[in-house]
Structures are given as C-alpha cells and as structure tokens.
VEXKEZA-474750 format. One record per residue: residue number from 1; z, x, y of N, C-alpha, C in turn. Coordinates in steps of 0.02 Angstrom, whole numbers, plus 50000, padded with zeros to 5 digits. Layout:
BEGIN
{NUM,{Z,X,Y},{Z,X,Y},{Z,X,Y}}
...
END
This chain:
BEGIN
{1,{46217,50563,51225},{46273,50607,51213},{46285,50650,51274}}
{2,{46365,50663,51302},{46375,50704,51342},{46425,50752,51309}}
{3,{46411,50828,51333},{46448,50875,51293},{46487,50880,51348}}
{4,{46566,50935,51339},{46622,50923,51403},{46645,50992,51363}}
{5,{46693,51017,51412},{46759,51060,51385},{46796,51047,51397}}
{6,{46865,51068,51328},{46931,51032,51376},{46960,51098,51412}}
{7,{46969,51086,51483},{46996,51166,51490},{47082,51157,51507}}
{8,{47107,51191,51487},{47182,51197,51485},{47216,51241,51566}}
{9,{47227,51208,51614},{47264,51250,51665},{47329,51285,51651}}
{10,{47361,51235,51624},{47432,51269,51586},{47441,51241,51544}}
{11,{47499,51296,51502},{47462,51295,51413},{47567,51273,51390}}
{12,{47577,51220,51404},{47657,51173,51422},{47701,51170,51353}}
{13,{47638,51180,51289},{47681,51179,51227},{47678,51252,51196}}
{14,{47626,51303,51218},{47635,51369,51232},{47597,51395,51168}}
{15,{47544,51344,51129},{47506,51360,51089},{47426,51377,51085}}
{16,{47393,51326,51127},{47350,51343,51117},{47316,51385,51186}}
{17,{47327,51424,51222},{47324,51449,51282},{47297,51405,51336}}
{18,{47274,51442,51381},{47243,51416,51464},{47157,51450,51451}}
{19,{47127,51394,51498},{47070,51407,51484},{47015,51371,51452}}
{20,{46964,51377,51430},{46918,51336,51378},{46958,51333,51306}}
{21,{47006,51270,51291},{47025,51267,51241},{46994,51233,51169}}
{22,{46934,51178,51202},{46906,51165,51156},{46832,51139,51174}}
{23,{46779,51133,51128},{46726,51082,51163},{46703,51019,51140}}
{24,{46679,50992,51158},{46676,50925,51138},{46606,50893,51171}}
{25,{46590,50804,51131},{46536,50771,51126},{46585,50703,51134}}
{26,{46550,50678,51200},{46560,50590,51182},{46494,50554,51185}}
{27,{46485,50507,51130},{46435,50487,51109},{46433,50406,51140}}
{28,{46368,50380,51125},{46346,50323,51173},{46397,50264,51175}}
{29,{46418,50267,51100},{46462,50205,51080},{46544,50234,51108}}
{30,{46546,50282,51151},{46599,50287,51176},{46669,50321,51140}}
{31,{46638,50362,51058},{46678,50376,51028},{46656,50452,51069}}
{32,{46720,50505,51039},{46714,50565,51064},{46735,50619,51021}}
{33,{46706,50661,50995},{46740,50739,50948},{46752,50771,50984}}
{34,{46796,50802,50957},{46824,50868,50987},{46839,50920,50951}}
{35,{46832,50999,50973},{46824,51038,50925},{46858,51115,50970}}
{36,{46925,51107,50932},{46969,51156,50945},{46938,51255,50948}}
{37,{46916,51281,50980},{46914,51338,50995},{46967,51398,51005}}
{38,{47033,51382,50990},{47078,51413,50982},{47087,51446,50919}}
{39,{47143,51502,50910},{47179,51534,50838},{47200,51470,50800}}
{40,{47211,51409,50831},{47213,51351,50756},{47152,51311,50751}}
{41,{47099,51329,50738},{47039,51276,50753},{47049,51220,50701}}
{42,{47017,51168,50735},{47005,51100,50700},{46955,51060,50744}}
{43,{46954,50995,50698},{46911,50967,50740},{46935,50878,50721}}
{44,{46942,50858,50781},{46954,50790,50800},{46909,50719,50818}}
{45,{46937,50671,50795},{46871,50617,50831},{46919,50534,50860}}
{46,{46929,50527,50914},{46932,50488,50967},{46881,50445,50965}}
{47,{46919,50368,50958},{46899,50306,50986},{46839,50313,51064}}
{48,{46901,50356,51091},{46857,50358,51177},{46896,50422,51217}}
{49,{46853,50428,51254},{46876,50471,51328},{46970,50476,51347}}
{50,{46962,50414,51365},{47033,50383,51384},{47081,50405,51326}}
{51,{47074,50404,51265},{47109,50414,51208},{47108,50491,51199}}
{52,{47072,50510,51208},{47096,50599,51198},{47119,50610,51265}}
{53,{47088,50586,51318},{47126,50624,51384},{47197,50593,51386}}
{54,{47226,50553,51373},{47293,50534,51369},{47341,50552,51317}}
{55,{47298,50599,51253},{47344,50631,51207},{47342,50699,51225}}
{56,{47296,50729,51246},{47286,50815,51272},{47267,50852,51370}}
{57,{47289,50774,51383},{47277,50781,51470},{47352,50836,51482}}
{58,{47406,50817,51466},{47466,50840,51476},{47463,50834,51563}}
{59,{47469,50759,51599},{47472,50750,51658},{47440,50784,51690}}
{60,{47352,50798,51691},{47322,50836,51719},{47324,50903,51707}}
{61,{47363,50946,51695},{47378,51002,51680},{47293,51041,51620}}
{62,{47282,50968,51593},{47204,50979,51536},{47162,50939,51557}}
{63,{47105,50983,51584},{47058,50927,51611},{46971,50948,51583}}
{64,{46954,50866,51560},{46863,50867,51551},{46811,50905,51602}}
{65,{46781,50937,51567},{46731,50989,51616},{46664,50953,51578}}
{66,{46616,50910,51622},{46556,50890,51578},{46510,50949,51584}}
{67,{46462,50944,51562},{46428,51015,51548},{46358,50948,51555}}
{68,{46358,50897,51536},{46294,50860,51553},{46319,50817,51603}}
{69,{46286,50786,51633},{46282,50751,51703},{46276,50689,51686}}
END
C-alpha cells in the first residue's frame, strides 16, 4: 500500500478549496480510495491511479503527493 494526498493548486469549480484536499491509499492490486478532507467529506474508490487522476487532476491544476516512496 502507498498512501498520497490529493493537493489542489487551484480550486476551478470553487468548492472544495486549494491545498490538501483529500488523502488517499492505492493498494497492490492497483485499486485506490480516496477520502475527501473538505466541508463535503466523502469517501471514494477507483479502479486505479489513472482513473482518479483523470476525474480530479483538473489538467494538472490537482496533483498526487505520495507520502510513501
């Protein structure tokens, strides 16, 4: 398991701010949770990497911070 943050540079739909917006786990089999840290928390679960970074990347603007190596 590697843990990540998603951190938000700019916040484009003007909800969930800039910053550490959420944290997250991708696991061996390549699936990944995610877990909203904002005023709307929730929590999400992704096929893969590629699949959340292409629904919450917002063209780079949201980017994975691994926290494990």
């Amino acid at each position: 398991m590697r843990r990540f943050y998603l951190v938000r540079d700019e916040d484009i739909s003007g909800v969930s701010g800039c910053g550490v917006v959420a944290e997250g786990v991708c696991f061996s089999t390549g699936r990944a949770v995610l877990v909203w840290v904002t005023v709307y928390r929730s929590v999400a679960i992704y096929d893969s990497m590629e699949c959340l970074v292409s629904i919450h990347g917002h063209d780079g603007k949201t980017r994975v911070v691994w926290v494990d190596l």
